[in-house]
C-alpha positions in Angstrom: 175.5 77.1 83.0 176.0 76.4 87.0 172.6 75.1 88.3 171.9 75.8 92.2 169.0 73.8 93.4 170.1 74.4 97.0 169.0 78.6 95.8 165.5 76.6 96.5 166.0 75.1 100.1 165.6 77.2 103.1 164.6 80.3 101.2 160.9 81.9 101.4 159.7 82.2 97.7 156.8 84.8 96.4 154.6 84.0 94.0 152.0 86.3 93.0 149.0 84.8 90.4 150.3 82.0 93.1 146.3 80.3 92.9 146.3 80.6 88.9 146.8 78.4 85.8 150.7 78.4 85.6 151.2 79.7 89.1 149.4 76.7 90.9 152.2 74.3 89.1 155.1 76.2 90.1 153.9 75.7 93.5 154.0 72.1 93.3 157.5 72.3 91.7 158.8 74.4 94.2 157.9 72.3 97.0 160.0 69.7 95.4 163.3 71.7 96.3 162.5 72.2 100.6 161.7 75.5 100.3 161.1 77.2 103.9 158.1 78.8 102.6 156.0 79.9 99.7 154.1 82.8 100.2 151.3 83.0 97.5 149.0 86.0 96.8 146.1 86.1 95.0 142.8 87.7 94.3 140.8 84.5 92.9 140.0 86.5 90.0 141.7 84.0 87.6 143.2 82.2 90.1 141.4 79.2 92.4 141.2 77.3 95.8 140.4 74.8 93.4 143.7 75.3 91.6 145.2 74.5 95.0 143.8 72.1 96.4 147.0 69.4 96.1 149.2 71.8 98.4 146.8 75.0 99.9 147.1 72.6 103.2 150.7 72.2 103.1 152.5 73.8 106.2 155.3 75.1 103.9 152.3 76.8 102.0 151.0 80.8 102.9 148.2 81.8 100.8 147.2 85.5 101.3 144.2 86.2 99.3 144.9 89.9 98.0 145.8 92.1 95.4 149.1 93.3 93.9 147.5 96.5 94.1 147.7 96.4 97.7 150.4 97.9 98.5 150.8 97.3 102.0 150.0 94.2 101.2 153.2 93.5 98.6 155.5 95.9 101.0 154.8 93.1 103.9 155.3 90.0 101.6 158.0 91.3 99.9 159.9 92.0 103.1 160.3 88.6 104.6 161.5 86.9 101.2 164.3 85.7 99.2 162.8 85.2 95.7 160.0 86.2 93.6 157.8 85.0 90.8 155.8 87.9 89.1 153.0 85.8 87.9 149.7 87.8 88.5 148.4 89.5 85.1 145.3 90.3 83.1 144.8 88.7 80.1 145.4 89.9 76.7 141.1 90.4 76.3 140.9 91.9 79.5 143.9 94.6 78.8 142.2 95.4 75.8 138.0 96.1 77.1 139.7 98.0 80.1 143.3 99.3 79.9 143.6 101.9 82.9 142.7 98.4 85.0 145.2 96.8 82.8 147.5 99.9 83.8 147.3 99.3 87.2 147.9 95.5 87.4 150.4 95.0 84.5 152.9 98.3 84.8 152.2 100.2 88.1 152.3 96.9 90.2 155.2 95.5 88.6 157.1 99.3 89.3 155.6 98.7 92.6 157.4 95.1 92.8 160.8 96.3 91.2 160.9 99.0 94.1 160.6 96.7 96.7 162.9 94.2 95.2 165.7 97.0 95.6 164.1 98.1 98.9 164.7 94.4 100.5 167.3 93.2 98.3 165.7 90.6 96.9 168.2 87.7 95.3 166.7 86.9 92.1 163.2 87.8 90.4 161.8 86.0 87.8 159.2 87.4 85.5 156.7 86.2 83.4 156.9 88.1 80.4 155.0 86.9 77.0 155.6 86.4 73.3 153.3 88.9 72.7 156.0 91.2 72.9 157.0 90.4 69.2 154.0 91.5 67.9 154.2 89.6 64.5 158.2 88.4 64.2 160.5 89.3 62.2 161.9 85.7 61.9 160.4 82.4 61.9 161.7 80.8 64.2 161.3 83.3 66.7 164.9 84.1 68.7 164.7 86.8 71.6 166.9 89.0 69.7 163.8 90.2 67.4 162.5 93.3 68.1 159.6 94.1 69.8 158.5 97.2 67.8 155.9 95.0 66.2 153.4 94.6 69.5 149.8 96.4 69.0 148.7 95.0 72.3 148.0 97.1 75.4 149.1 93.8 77.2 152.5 93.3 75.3 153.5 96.8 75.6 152.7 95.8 79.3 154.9 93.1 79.3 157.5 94.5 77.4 157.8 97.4 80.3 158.3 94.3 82.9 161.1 93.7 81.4 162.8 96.7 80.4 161.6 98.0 84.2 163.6 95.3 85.8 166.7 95.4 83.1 167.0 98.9 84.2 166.8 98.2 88.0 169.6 95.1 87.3 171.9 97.9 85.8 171.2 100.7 88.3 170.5 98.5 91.4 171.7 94.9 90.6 168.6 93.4 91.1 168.8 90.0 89.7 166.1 88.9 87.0 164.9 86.5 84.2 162.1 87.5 82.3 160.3 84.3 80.1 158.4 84.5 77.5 156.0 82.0 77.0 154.5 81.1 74.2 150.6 79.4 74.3 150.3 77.9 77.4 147.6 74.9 77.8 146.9 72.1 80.2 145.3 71.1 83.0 143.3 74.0 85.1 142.9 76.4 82.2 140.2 78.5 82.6 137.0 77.0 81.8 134.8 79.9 82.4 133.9 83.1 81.1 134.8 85.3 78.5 138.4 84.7 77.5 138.6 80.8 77.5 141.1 79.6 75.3 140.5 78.1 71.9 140.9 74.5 73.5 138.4 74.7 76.3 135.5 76.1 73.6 136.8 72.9 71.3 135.9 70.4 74.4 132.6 72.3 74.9 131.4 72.2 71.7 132.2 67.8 71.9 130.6 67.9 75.1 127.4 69.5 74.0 127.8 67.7 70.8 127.7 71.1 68.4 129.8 72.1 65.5 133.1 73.8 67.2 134.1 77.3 65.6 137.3 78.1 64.1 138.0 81.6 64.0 139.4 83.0 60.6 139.9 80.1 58.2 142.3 77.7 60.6 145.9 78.8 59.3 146.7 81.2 61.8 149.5 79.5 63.4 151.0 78.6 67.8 153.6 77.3 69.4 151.7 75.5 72.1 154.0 74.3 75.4 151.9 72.7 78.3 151.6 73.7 81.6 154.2 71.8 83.6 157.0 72.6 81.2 156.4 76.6 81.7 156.4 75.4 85.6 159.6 73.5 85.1 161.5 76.7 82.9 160.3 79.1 86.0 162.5 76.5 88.3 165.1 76.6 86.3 165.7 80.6 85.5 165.6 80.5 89.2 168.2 77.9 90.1 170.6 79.3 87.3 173.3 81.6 87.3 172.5 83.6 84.9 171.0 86.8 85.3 169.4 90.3 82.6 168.1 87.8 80.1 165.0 86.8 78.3 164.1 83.7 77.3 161.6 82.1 74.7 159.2 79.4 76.9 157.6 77.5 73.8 157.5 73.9 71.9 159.3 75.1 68.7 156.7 73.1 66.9 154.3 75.3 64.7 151.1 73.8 65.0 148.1 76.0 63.1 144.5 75.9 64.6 142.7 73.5 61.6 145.5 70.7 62.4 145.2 71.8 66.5 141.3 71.3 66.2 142.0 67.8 64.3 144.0 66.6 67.1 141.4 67.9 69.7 138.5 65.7 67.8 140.6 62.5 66.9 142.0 62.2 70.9 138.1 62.6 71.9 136.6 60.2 69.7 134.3 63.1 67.8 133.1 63.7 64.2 132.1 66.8 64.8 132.7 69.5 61.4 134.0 72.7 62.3 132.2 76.0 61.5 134.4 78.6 59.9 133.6 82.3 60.8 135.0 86.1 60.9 138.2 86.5 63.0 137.2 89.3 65.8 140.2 88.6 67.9 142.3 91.5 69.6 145.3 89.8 69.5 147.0 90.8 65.1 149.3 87.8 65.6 148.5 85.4 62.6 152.0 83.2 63.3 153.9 81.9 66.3 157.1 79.9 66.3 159.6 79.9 69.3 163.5 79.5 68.9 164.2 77.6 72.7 168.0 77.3 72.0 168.9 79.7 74.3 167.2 78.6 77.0 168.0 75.1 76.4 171.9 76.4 75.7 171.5 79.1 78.9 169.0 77.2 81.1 169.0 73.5 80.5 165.6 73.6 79.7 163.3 71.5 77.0 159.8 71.2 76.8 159.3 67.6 77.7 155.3 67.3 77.2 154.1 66.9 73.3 151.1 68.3 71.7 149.2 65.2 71.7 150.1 63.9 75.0 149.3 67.4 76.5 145.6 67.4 74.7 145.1 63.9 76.1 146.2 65.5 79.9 143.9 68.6 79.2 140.7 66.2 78.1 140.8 63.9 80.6 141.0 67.0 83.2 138.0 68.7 81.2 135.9 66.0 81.0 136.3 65.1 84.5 135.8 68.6 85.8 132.7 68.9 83.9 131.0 65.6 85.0 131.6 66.0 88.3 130.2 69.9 87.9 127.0 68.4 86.7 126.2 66.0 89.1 
């Protein structure tokens, strides 16, 4: 494993989904390593200002607010940089109630991408790829040799044509990649609004409003839950390595089911709140998650450094905060 963090300093990095969740902290990583420049796009859809705010005013910062689809658009960001971060995505919900939109933005913007990457030579892309891929695994712990014949998502098969896309353009074009699969992401400037919050952010509703929160199913369906700043931390390091045409597992390796995840959620906040059990109507068939990390921490150097507890305690404080301030 030969780590170059001087890849980082005096190169111009893309990020698209640059204004989003995960995107926003990868930013603030980056800018750790001198970068010349990071050029972010974004469409605000699921992205924010608000995400931004600790760096949107940073010189070294360049935040286009557009669309992936925008072809033009990628052609003229593409051209002036080193590196790129495929970030921008739908979520799984969203694939699912419309998939020719899901088409567009998971499959023909990432050809789109790959094309331009060989067009301008582009030194390294890394991708953000998903577990969903697996579908339900074959083993438990999950490695990245299982096969991904298992997905019945329109957004894993999505995700899973990311990566074979840019494995093909690494063997017929030696355009350098990483593609990560992360696990469930949570922390900090998850989405709070709208139809596809995660599980967590409903949880902190329901103790805000003081109502029973709902557990889907009956609470043994199973995550592997890594925060924010870890996934941030992995993207950093994929880039800096040497190694190149791999996939790599982004997760805790800690299986934590959603009766003991909304337990943790009431005892950091303080709340004797009972949980309503009711029918399952999720999209996603995965009833189990469990990452194998060696090989990113054997390929990569990387380890999640943020646990389950401490990351609910980060995500509350945020929530609450957010929400006071909103209603005043």
């Amino acid at each position: 494993m030969n780590l170059d963090k001087n890849r980082i300093s005096g190169s111009v990095i893309l990020v698209t989904g640059g204004a989003g969740f995960i995107g926003s902290y990868l930013a603030e990583e980056l800018l750790k390593h001198s970068p010349a420049k990071i050029v972010i796009i974004d469409n605000l859809i699921r992205g924010s200002l608000e995400n931004m705010k600790g760096f949107i005013q940073n010189p070294l910062v360049e935040f286009i607010e557009g669309d992936i689809n925008d072809e033009i658009l990628l052609e003229k960001c593409i051209s002036g940089s080193d590196y790129i971060f495929h970030m921008a995505a739908l979520r799984i919900n969203a694939c699912a109630a419309n998939p020719s939109e899901g088409f567009d933005v998971m499959v023909k913007s990432t050809f789109k991408i790959a094309e331009l990457s060989r067009k301008y030579k582009i030194k390294k892309l890394i991708y953000s790829s998903s577990a969903s891929v697996y579908g339900y695994a074959q083993n438990f712990p999950t490695p990245e040799s299982d096969n991904p014949y298992d997905n019945q998502t329109f957004y894993g098969a999505a995700k899973l044509f990311g990566e074979q896309l840019f494995r093909s353009y690494k063997h017929m074009f030696g355009l350098d990649y990483i593609a990560l699969r992360y696990f469930n992401v949570y922390g900090p400037r998850m989405d709070t609004d709208g139809k596809y919050t995660e599980v967590m952010i409903k949880w902190l509703d329901s103790i805000r409003d003081d109502i029973p929160p709902l557990v889907y199913g009956d609470g043994s369906t199973t995550m592997d839950f890594v925060y924010v700043k870890d996934v941030a931390a992995a993207n950093v390091a994929a880039l800096i390595s040497d190694v190149s045409d791999e996939s790599f597992n982004i997760g805790n390796s800690i299986e934590t089911s959603l009766k003991d995840l909304l337990d943790l959620v009431l005892k950091i906040n303080h709340s004797s709140l009972k949980p309503v059990f009711i029918e399952s109507n999720t999209v996603n068939p995965v009833s189990r998650r469990l990452s194998d990390n060696s090989k990113a921490k054997k390929l990569l150097g990387f380890s999640p450094k943020v646990n389950l507890e401490e990351g609910i305690k980060k995500l509350s404080e945020w929530y609450f905060k957010k929400t006071k301030t909103l209603s005043q």
